[in-house]
Steps between C-alpha positions, in 0.01 A plus 500: 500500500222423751603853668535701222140403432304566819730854506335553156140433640570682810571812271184457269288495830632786576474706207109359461436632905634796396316554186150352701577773786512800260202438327330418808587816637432706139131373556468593832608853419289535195218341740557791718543767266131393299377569834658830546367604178137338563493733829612822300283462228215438727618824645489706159163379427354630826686841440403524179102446605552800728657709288159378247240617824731832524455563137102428504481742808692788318309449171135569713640779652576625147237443384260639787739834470434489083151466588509785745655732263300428219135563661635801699590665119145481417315594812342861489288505787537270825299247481440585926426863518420587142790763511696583159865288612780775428776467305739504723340221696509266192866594466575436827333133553650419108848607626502253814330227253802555232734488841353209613521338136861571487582338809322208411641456136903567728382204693352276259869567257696410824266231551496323175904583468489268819231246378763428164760503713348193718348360169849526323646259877218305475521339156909493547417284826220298324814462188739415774269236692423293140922531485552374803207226496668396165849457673332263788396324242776412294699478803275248608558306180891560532507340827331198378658461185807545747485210698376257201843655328752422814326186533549368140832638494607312801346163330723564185817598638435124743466285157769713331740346778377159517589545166825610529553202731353283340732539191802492730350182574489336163833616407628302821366258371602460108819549681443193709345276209841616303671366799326161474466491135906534485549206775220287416718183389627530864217562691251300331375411853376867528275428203194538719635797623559630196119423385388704836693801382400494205075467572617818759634702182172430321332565800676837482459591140143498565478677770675743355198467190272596714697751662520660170159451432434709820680816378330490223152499664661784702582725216158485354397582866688839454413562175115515596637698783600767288205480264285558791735829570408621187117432509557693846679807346192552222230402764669807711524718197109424450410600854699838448257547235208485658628688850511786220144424340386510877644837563409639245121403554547648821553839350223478293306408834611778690486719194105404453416507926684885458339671230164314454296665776660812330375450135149407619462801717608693192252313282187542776592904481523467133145357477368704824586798294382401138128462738562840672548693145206288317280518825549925504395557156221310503387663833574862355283376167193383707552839717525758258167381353284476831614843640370850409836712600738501224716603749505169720722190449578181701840293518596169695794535741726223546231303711271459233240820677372764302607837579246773378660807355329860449683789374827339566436446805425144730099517589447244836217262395241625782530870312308359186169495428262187502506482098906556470518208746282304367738609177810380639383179649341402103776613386739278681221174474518546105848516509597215729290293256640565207831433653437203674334373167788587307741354748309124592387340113331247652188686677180409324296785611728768328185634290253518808510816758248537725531844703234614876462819470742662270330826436427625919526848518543538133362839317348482194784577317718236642183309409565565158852425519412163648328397161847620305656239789256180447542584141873469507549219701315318216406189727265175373337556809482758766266479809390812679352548840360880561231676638555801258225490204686632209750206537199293334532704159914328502336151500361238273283329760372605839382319816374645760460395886303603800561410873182346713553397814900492522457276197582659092330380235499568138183670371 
C-alpha cells in the first residue's frame, strides 16, 4: 500500500513539472516574440515617417512646377528685357512643367501605394503586439492558477487516502469488537482491553467527522474556483471590447491627423478667394470712377497687386501718369477698407476715413469725379488732407495750417 502511494505521488510530480515547464517555456517565447514585434513596429513607424518627408518633398515640387506653369501662361512681356515672350517659349517651359508634374504625381502614387502598404503592417503588428501582450498575460495567470491547482489536488488526493485507510481501520476493528463481544463471558479479563478498543473506534469515527468535514470545505473551495473562471471568461470578453473601442479611436485619430491639414487648406483658399473676387470689384468700382479713359481697367492677380489694363493690354505702373497713379493707389485704399470692414465686425472706426493727399496729380475732371467718390462712400466722417483748393468746395468744415519755423500751426 505504502508503495503504491509514493508511485502515485511520484507520477503527479511529474505530470505538474511537466505542465510548470511548458508554460514556462510558452512565456518565454511569447516574451520573445512581443519583442520581435516591438522592434518591427518601431521599424514601420520610422519607414512610414520617410515615406511622409518623401511625400512633403514631391508635393513642393508640384506645387513650385503648378506655380511655374501658371504665371508663365499669363506673362506677355519679360519682366527682364521688356521683350513680348513668344509662344513657343511659353509652350516650351509649360511642357517641361506638365513633365515635371507627371513625374512627381508617378512618384507620389508609388509613394503613397508604399506608405498604405507600411500603414496596412503597421497596425497588423500594433493588432498582433496587444495579441500577444494578452497571451503573456493570461499565461501568466495560467501558471499561477497552475501551481495553486497541483497543489490542492495533491492535498485532496492525501486526505482521500487517509481516508481510505482510515476506514480499513474501523472495519478492523468492528471486526475485533465482534471478536470480543462473541467471547466476552471467557475473556472477561480483557474487559479493559475491550474498553481501549472501543475509546480507539470512537476515536476513529471522529476522525473520520472531521475528515468529512474537510472534503466538504474542499468542494466549496472548487466551487469558488470555478466561479472565479467564469468572472474571468466575462472580464476577458469585456477587455475584447474595449481593444475594439481603442482601435477604432485610432482610426478616427489617424483619419483626423490625415485629412485635417487638408480641409483647412481648402477652407483658407475658399476664403482667400471669396476676398480676391470681393476685393477686385470693389477696386474696378473705385477705378472706373477716378479715371478719364474709358478704355482703362485694373484687376488683382493672385497676390493681391493690381494689374493696370489699357486696350487689352498690361500697362507697367511707371507708364502712367501722376493722376492714374494716384487713381490706382485710391482706388485700392477705398477698397481694402471696405473689405477689411466687411470682413472684421468688431472695428469701431468703420465710419471714419481719413485720406493725405488723395487727389496729387489729379485734373479737374478727375476732380470732379472725386466728389461722385466722397459722395458714394457715404461716410459719418471723412478727413481730408490736400493742398488743392477746390477740394474745400467737397467739405463741410475747413482748417487750415501754415508752417513757421519747422513748426505747423493752424491759422
Amino acid at each position: 500500500m505504502d508503495k503504491e502511494i509514493i508511485e502515485l505521488e511520484k507520477q503527479l510530480n511529474g505530470d505538474s513539472a511537466t505542465s510548470e515547464k511548458f508554460i514556462r517555456d510558452e512565456a518565454e517565447a511569447l516574451a520573445k516574440k512581443k519583442r520581435e514585434i516591438s522592434e518591427s513596429l518601431k521599424k514601420a513607424e520610422i519607414e512610414i515617417r520617410n515615406l511622409l518627408q518623401v511625400m512633403s518633398k514631391a508635393e513642393a515640387k508640384k506645387d513650385a512646377a503648378s506655380s511655374l506653369k501658371e504665371k508663365i501662361s499669363r506673362v506677355t512681356l519679360c519682366p527682364e528685357c521688356g521683350q513680348k515672350v513668344t509662344s513657343e517659349h511659353k509652350f516650351e517651359i509649360e511642357t517641361r512643367a506638365m513633365r515635371e508634374i507627371q513625374e512627381v504625381d508617378e512618384k507620389m502614387s508609388e509613394v503613397r501605394t508604399l506608405k498604405d502598404q507600411k500603414e496596412f503592417e503597421k497596425t497588423s503588428l500594433e493588432k498582433e503586439l496587444e495579441i500577444t501582450g494578452n497571451k503573456e498575460r493570461a499565461m501568466q495567470e495560467l501558471e499561477m492558477k497552475s501551481d495553486a491547482l497541483s497543489e490542492k489536488h495533491a492535498r485532496k488526493k492525501r486526505i482521500v487516502q487517509e481516508k481510505e485507510d482510515i476506514g480499513l481501520r474501523i472495519k478492523e476493528l468492528e471486526k475485533e469488537a465482534f471478536a470480543l463481544e462473541t467471547s466476552l463471558e471467557d475473556l472477561k479479563d480483557f474487559e479493559l482491553e475491550y474498553q481501549k478498543k472501543k475509546l480507539e473506534f470512537e476515536a476513529a469515527r471522529e476522525r473520520e467527522k472531521e475528515l468529512e468535514i474537510k472534503k466538504a470545505g474542499f468542494s466549496r473551495m472548487c466551487e469558488n474556483l470555478s466561479s472565479q473562471i467564469l468572472q474571468l471568461a466575462k472580464e476577458i470578453a469585456r477587455k475584447k471590447k474595449h481593444e475594439a473601442d481603442a482601435i477604432y479611436l485610432k482610426e478616427m485619430r489617424d483619419w483626423i491627423s490625415k485629412n485635417f491639414s487638408e480641409i483647412l487648406l481648402k477652407i483658407e483658399q475658399s476664403v482667400l478667394a471669396t476676398l480676391h473676387s470681393q476685393f477686385e470689384s470693389l477696386l474696378r468700382k473705385w477705378f472706373a470712377m477716378l479715371v478719364e479713359e474709358q478704355e482703362m481697367n485694373v484687376r488683382l492677380d493672385p497676390d493681391f497687386s493690381p494689374i493696370v489694363e489699357q486696350a487689352g493690354f498690361d500697362t507697367e505702373y511707371s507708364h502712367l501718369s501722376g493722376g492714374e497713379r494716384t487713381a490706382v493707389a485710391l482706388a485700392y485704399r477705398l477698397a481694402l477698407n471696405q473689405v477689411i470692414n466687411s470682413l472684421i465686425s468688431q472695428i469701431k472706426t468703420r465710419d471714419l476715413l481719413i485720406l493725405d493727399e488723395p487727389t496729387e496729380g489729379f485734373s479737374y475732371t478727375q476732380l470732379d469725379k472725386m466728389r461722385d467718390v466722397l459722395r458714394e462712400l457715404n461716410l459719418k466722417q471723412l478727413i481730408l488732407i490736400s493742398h488743392n483748393p477746390k477740394i474745400e468746395s467737397f467739405v463741410d468744415n475747413v482748417l487750415r495750417a501754415q508752417k513757421e519755423g519747422h513748426v505747423s500751426r493752424v491759422v
